[in-house]
DRENPA-3360 file (N, C-alpha, C; in nm, 2 decimals, always signed):
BEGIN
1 = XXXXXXXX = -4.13/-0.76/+0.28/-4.19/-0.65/+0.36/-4.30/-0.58/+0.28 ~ -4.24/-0.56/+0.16/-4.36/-0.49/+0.06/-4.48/-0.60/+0.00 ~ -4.49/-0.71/+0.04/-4.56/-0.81/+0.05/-4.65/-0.83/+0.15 ~ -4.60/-0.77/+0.26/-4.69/-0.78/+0.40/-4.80/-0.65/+0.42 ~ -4.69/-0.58/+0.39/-4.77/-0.44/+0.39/-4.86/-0.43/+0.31 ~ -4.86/-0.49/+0.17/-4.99/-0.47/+0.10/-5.07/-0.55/+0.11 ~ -5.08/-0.72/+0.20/-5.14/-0.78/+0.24/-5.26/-0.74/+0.33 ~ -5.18/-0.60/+0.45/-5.25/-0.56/+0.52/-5.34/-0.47/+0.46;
9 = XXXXXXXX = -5.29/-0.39/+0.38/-5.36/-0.27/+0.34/-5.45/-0.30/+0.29 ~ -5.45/-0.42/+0.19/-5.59/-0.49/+0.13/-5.69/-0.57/+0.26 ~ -5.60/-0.60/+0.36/-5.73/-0.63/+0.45/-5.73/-0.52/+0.50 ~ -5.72/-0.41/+0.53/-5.81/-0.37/+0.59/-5.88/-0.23/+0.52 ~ -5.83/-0.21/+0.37/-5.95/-0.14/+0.29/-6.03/-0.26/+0.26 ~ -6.05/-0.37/+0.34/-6.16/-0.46/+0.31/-6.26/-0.45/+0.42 ~ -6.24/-0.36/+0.51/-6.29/-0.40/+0.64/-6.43/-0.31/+0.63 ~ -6.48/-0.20/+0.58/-6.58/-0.12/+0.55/-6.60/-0.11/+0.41;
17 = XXXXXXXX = -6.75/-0.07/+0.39/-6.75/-0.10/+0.25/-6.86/+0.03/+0.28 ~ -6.90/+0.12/+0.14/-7.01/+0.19/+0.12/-7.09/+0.07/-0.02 ~ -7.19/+0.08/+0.01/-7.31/-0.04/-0.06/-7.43/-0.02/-0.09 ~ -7.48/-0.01/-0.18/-7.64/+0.03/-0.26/-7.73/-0.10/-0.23 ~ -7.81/-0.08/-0.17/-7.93/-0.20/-0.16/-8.02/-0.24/-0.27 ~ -7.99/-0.38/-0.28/-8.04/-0.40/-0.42/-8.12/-0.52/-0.44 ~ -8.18/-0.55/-0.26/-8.30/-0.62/-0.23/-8.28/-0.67/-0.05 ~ -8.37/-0.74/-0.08/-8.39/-0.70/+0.09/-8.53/-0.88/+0.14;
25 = XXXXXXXX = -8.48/-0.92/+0.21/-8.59/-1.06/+0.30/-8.61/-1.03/+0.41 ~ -8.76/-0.96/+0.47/-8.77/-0.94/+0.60/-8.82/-1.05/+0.66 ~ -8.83/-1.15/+0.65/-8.93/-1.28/+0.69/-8.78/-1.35/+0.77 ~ -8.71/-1.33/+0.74/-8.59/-1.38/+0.86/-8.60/-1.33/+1.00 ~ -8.55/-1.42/+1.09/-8.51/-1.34/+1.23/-8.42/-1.17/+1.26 ~ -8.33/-1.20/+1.15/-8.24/-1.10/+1.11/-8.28/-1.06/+0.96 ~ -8.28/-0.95/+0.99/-8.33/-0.91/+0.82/-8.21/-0.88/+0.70 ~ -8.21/-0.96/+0.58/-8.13/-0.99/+0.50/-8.15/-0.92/+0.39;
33 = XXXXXXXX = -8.03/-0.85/+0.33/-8.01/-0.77/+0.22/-7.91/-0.83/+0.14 ~ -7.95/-0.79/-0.02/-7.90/-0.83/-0.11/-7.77/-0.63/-0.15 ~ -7.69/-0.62/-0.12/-7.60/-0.51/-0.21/-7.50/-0.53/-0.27 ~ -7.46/-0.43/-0.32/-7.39/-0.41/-0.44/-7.29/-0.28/-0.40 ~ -7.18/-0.33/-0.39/-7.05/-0.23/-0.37/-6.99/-0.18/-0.44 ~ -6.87/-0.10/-0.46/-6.83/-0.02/-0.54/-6.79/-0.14/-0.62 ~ -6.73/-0.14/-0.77/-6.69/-0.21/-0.86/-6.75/-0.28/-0.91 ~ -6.93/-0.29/-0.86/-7.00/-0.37/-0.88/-7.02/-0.51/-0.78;
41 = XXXXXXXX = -6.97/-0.55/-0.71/-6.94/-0.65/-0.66/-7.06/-0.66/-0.54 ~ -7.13/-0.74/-0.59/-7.26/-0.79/-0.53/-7.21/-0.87/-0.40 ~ -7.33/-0.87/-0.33/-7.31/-1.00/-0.19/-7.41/-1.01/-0.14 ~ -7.52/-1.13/-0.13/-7.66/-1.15/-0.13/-7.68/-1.23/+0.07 ~ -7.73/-1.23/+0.09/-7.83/-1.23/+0.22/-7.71/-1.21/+0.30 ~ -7.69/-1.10/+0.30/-7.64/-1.01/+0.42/-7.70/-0.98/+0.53 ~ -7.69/-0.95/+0.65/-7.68/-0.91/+0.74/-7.68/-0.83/+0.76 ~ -7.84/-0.72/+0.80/-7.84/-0.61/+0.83/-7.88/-0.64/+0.97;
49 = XXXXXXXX = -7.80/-0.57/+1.12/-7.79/-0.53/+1.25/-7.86/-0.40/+1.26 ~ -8.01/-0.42/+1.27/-8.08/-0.28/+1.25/-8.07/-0.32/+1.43 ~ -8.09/-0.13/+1.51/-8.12/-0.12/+1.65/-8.17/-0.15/+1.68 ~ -8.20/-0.23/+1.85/-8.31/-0.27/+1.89/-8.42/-0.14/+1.90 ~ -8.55/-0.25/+1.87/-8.62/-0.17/+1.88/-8.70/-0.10/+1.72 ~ -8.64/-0.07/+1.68/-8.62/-0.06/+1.55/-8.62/-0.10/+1.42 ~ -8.69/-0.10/+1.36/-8.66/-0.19/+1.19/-8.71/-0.11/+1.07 ~ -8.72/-0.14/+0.97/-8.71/-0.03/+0.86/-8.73/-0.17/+0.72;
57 = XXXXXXXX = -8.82/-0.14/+0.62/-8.76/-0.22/+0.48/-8.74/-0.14/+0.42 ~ -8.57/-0.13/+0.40/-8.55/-0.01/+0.30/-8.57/-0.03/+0.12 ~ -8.59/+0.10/+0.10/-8.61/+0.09/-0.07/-8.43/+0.04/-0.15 ~ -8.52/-0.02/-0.23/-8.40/-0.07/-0.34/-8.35/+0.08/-0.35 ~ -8.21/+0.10/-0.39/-8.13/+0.20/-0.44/-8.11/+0.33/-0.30 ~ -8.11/+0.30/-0.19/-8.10/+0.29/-0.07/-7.91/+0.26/-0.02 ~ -7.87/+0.34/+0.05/-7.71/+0.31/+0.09/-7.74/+0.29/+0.20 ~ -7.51/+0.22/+0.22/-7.53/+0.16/+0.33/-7.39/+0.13/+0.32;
65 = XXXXXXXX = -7.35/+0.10/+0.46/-7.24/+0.06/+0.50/-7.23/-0.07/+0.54 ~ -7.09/-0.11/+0.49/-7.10/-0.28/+0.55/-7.00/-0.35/+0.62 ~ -6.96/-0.39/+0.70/-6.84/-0.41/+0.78/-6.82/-0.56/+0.77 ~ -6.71/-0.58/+0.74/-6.57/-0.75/+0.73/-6.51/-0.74/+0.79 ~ -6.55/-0.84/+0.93/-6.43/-0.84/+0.97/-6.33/-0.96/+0.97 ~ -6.21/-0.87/+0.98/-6.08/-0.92/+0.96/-6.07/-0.90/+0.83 ~ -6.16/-0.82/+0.70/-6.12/-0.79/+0.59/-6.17/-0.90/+0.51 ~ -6.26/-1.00/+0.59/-6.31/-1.11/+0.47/-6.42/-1.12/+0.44;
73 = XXXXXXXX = -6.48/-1.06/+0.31/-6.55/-1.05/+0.23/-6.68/-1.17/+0.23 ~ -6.63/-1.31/+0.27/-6.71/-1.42/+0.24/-6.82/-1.38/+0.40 ~ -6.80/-1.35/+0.51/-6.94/-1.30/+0.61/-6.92/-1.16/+0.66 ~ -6.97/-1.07/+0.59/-6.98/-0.96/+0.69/-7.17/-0.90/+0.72 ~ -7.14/-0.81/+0.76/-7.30/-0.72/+0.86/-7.33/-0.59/+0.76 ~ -7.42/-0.58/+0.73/-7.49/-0.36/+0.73/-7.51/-0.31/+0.87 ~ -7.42/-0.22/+0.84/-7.44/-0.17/+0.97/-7.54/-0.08/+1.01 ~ -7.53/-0.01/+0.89/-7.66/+0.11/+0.87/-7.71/+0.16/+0.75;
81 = XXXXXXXX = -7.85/+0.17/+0.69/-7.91/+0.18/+0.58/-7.94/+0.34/+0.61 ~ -7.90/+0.41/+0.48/-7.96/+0.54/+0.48/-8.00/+0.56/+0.34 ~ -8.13/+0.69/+0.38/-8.20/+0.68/+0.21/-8.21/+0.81/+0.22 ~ -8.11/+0.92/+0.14/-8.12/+1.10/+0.13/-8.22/+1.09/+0.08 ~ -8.28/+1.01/+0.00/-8.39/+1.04/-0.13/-8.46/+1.12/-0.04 ~ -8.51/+1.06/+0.10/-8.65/+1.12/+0.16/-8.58/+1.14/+0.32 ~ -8.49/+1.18/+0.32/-8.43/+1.18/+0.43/-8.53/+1.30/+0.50 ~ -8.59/+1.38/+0.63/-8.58/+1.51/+0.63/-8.52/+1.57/+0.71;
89 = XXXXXXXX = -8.53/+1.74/+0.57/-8.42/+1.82/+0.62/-8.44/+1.91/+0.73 ~ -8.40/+2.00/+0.77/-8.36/+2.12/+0.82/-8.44/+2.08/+0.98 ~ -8.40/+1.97/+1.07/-8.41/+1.97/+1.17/-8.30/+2.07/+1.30 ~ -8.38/+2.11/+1.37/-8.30/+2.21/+1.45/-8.22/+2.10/+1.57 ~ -8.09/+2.12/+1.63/-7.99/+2.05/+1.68/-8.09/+1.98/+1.82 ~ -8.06/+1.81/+1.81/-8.19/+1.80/+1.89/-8.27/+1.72/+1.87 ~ -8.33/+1.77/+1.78/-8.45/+1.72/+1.74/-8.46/+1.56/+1.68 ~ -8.55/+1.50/+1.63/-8.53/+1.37/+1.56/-8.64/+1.32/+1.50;
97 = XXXXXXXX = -8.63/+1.24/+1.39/-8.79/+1.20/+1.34/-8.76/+1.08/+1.27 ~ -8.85/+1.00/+1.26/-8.94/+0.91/+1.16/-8.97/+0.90/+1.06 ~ -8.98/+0.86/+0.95/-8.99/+0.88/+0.82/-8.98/+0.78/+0.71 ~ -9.05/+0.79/+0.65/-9.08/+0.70/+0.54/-9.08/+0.77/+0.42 ~ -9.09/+0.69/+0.25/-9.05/+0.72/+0.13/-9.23/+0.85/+0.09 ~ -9.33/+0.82/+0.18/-9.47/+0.86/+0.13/-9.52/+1.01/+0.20 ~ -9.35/+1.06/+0.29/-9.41/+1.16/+0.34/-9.48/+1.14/+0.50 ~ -9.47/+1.04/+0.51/-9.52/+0.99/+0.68/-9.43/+1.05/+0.77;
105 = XXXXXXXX = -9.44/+1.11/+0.90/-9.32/+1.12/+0.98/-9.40/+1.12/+1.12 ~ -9.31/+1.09/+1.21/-9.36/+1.13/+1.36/-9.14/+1.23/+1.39 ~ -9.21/+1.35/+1.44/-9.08/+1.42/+1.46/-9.10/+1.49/+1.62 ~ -9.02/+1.45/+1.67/-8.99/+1.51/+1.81/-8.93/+1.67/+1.79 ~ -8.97/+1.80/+1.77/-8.91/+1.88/+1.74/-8.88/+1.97/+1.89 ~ -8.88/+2.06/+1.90/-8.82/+2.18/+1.99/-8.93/+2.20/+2.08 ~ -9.04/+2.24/+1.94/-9.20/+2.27/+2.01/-9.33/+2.17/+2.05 ~ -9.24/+2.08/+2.03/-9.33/+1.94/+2.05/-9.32/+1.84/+1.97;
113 = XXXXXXXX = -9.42/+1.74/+1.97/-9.42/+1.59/+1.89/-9.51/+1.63/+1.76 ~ -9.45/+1.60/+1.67/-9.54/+1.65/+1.51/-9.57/+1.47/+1.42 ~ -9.70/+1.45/+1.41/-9.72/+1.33/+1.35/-9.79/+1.33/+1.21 ~ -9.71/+1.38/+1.10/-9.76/+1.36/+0.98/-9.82/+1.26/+0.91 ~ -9.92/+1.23/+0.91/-9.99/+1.07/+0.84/-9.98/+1.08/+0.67 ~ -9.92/+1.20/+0.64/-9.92/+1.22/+0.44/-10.05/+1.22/+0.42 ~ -10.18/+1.20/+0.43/-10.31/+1.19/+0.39/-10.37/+1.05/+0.36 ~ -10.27/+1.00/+0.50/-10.32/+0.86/+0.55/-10.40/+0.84/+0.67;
121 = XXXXXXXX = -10.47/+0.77/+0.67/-10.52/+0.72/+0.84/-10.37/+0.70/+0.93 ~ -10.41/+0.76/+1.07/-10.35/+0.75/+1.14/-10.45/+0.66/+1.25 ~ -10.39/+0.48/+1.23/-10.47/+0.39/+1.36/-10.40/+0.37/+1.51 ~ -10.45/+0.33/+1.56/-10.42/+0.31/+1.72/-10.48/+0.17/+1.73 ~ -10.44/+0.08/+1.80/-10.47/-0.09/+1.77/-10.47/-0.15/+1.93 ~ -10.54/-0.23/+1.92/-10.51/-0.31/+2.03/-10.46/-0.29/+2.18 ~ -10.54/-0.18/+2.21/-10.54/-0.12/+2.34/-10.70/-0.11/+2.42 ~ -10.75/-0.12/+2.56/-10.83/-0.09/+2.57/-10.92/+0.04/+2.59;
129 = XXXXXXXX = -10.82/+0.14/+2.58/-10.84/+0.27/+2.59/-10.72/+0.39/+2.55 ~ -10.75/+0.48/+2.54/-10.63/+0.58/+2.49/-10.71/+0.67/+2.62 ~ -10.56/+0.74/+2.67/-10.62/+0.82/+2.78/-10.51/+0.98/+2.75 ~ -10.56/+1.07/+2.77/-10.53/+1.20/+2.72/-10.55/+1.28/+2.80 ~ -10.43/+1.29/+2.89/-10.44/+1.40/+3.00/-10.42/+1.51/+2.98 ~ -10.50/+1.58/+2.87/-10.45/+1.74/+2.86/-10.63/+1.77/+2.76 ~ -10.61/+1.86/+2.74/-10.70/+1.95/+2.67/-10.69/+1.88/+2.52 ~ -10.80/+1.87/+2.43/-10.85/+1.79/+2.29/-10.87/+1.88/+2.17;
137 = XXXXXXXX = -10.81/+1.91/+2.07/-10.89/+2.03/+2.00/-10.90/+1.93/+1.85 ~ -10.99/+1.98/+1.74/-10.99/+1.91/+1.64/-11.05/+2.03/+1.54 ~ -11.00/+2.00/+1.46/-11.05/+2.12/+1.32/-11.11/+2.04/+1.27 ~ -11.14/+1.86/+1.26/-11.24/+1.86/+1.13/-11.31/+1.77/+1.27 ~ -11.41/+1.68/+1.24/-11.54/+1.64/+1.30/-11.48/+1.51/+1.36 ~ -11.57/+1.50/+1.47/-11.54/+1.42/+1.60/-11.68/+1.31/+1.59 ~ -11.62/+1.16/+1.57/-11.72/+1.05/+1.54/-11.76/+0.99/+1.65 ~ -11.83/+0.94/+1.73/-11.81/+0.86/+1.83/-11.91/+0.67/+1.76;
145 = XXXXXXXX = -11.87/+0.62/+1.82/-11.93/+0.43/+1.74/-11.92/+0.44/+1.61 ~ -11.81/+0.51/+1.56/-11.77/+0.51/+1.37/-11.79/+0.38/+1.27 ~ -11.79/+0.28/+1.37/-11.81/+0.15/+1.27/-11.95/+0.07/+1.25 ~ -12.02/+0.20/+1.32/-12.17/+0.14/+1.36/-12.26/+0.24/+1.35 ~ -12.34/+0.24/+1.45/-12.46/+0.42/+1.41/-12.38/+0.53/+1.45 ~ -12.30/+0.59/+1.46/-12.20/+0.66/+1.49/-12.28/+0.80/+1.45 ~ -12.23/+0.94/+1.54/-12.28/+1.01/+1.52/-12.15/+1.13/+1.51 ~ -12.15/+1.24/+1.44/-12.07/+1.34/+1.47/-12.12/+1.45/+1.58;
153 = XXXXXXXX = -12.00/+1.51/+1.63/-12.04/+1.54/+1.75/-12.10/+1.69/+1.70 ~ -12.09/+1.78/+1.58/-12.16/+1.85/+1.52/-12.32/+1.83/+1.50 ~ -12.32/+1.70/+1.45/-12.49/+1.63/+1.46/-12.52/+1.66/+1.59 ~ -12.50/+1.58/+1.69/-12.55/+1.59/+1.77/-12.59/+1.72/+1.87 ~ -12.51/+1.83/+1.82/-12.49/+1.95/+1.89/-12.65/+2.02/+1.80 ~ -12.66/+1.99/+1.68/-12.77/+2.00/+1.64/-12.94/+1.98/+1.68 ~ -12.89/+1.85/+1.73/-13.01/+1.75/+1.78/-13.03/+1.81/+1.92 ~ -12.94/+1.88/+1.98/-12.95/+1.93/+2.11/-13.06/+2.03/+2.07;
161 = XXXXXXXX = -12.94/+2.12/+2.00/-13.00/+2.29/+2.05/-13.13/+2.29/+1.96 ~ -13.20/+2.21/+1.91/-13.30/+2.25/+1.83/-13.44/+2.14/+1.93 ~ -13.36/+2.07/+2.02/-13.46/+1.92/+2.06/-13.61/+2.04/+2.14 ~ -13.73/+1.99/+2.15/-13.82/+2.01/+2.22/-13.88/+1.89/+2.28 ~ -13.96/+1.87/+2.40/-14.05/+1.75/+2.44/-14.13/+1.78/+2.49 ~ -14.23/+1.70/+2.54/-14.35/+1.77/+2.61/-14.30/+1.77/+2.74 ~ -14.40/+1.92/+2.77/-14.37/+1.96/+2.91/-14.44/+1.88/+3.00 ~ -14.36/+1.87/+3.13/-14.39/+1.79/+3.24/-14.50/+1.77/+3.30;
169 = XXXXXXXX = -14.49/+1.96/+3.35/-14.55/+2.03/+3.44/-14.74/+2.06/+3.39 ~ -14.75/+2.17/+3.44/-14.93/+2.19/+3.44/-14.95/+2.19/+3.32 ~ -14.87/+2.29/+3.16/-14.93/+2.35/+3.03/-14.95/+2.23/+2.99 ~ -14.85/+2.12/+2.99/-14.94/+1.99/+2.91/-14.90/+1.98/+2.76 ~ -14.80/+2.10/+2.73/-14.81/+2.15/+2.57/-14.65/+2.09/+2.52 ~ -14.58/+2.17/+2.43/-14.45/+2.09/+2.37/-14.37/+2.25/+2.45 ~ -14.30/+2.21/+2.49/-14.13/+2.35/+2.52/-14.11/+2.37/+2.37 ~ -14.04/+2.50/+2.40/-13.97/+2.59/+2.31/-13.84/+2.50/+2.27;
177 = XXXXXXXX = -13.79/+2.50/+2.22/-13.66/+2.48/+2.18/-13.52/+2.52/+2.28 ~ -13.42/+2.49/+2.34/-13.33/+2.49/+2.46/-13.31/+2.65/+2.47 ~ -13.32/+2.77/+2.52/-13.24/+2.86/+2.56/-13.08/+2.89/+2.55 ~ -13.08/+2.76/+2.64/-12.92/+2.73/+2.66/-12.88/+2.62/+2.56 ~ -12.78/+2.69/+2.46/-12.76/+2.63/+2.30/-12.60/+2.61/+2.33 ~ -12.59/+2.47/+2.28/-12.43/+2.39/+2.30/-12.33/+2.46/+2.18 ~ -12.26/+2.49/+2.23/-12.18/+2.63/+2.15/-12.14/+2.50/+2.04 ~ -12.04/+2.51/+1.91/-11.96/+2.49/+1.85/-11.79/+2.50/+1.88;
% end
């Protein structure tokens, strides 16, 4: 009896594991981790079951949980990879975000969608238009044909309010400069 019972006990403190990531192959269909479990005890191209939808390459020294089942050690899954290092904090109940090791985040908060780029470009790819049904504001300068003669919309507010041409009509001479000056 005290034979059976510790048979079980050992399978099934075998059935979850907590685990340190200690490499990682995203070039598979399923993405494969190398961890390392309490006692030391390594187990290489594992099986992490990231959500659909979803993927992540987490940093070496990165936790995680790993599940055997039936308690055997020779195939199990990660279930889930977490990294406090850069986790962020003090989200209000609710809320949820995005996040990476450089300070990047997109967070759904209370007051809205917050997209931190860290003091990266933020791109948009392979669409043929972005459409923005609300109102546009920007604190730093607005490019338009950026990869070519591209102008700021500052420039151009310049080139307005200062433009003159020759008059149409009878005087024959050059106009004044606009009256009506395109605000900032």
């Amino acid at each position: 009896m005290a034979n059976s019972f510790s048979a079980m006990s050992r399978g099934l403190s075998n059935l979850l594991a907590r685990a340190v990531v200690r490499g990682l192959d995203t070039a598979a269909k399923c993405q494969m981790l190398q961890i390392e479990m309490s006692g030391g005890e390594g187990k290489s191209d594992i099986e992490h079951m990231e959500p659909y939808g979803f993927t992540a390459a987490p940093l070496t020294g990165a936790e995680s949980v790993a599940a055997y089942f039936d308690g055997d050690r020779s195939h199990g899954v990660v279930l889930v990879v977490s990294d406090r290092r850069y986790r962020i904090r003090g989200l209000k109940s609710g809320e949820v975000a995005v996040y990476d090791d450089q300070g990047q985040s997109v967070t759904l908060t209370r007051a809205g969608i917050v997209v931190n780029g860290a003091g990266n470009p933020i791109t948009f790819t392979n669409s043929p238009k972005a459409r923005f049904e609300m109102d546009i504001e920007a604190t730093g300068e607005i490019t338009d044909n950026c990869d070519s003669s591209g102008q700021t919309m500052s420039s151009m507010r310049v080139t307005y309010n200062g433009h003159k041409h020759k008059e149409n009509g009878d005087g024959g001479g050059t106009t004044d400069a606009t009256t009506q000056k395109m605000g900032s």
